[in-house]
VEXDREN-2710 file (C-alpha; in Angstrom, 1 decimal):
% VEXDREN-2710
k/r/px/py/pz
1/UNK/16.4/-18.3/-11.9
2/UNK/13.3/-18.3/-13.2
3/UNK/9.6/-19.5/-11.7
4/UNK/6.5/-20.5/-13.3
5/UNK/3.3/-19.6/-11.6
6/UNK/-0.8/-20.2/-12.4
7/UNK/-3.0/-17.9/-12.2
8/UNK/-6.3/-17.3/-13.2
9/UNK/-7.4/-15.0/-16.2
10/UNK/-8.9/-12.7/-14.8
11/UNK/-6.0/-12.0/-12.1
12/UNK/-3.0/-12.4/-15.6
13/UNK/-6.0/-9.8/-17.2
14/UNK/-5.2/-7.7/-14.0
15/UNK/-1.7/-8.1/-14.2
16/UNK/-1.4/-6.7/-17.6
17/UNK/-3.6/-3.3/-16.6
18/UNK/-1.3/-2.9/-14.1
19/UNK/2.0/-3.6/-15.6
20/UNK/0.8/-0.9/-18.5
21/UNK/-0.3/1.3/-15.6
22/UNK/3.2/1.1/-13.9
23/UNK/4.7/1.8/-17.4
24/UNK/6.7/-2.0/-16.6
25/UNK/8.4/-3.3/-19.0
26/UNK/8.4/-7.3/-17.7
27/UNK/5.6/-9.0/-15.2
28/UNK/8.3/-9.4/-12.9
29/UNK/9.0/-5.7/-12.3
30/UNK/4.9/-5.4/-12.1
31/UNK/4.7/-7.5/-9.5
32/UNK/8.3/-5.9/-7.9
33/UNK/6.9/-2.8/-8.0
34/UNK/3.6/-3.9/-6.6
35/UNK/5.3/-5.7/-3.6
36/UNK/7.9/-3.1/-2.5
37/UNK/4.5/-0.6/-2.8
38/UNK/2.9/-2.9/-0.6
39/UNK/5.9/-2.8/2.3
40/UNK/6.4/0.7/2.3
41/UNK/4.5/2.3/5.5
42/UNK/1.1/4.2/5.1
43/UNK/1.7/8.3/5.3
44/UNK/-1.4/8.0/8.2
45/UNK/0.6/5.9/10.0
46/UNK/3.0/9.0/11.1
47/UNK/1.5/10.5/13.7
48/UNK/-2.3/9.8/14.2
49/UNK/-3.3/13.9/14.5
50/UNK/-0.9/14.9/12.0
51/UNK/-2.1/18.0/10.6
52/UNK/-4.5/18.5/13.2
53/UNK/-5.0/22.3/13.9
54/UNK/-7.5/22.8/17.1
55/UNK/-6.2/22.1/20.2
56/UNK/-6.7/18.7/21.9
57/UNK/-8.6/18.4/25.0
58/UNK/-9.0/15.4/26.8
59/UNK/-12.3/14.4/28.6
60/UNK/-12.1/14.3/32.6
61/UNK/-13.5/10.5/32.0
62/UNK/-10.3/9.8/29.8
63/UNK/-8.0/10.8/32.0
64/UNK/-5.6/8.0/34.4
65/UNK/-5.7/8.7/38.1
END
């Protein structure tokens, strides 16, 4: 199945930077690769001190009674 969709010139002008970025051979795989990119979770999103090398120490002020 195929779709047609509008869009302006200066986003198709965008599309075809980015498709010869990718190295894509079609507009669907640009905008395939673009999307799967786009669900893929952030690297900062493991662990919010990751690679963090002093130790931690919590304020008296932060901490729960």
């Amino acid at each position: 199945m195929t779709t047609t969709i509008a869009v302006k010139s200066e986003t198709m002008d965008l599309l075809r930077h980015i498709k010869d970025e990718l190295k894509a051979e079609t507009f669907d795989e640009t905008i395939m690769k673009l999307v799967l990119n786009m669900k893929k979770p952030r690297k900062s999103m493991f662990g919010s001190l990751k690679g963090f090398k002093k130790e931690f120490l919590r304020e008296e002020i932060d901490r729960f009674s």
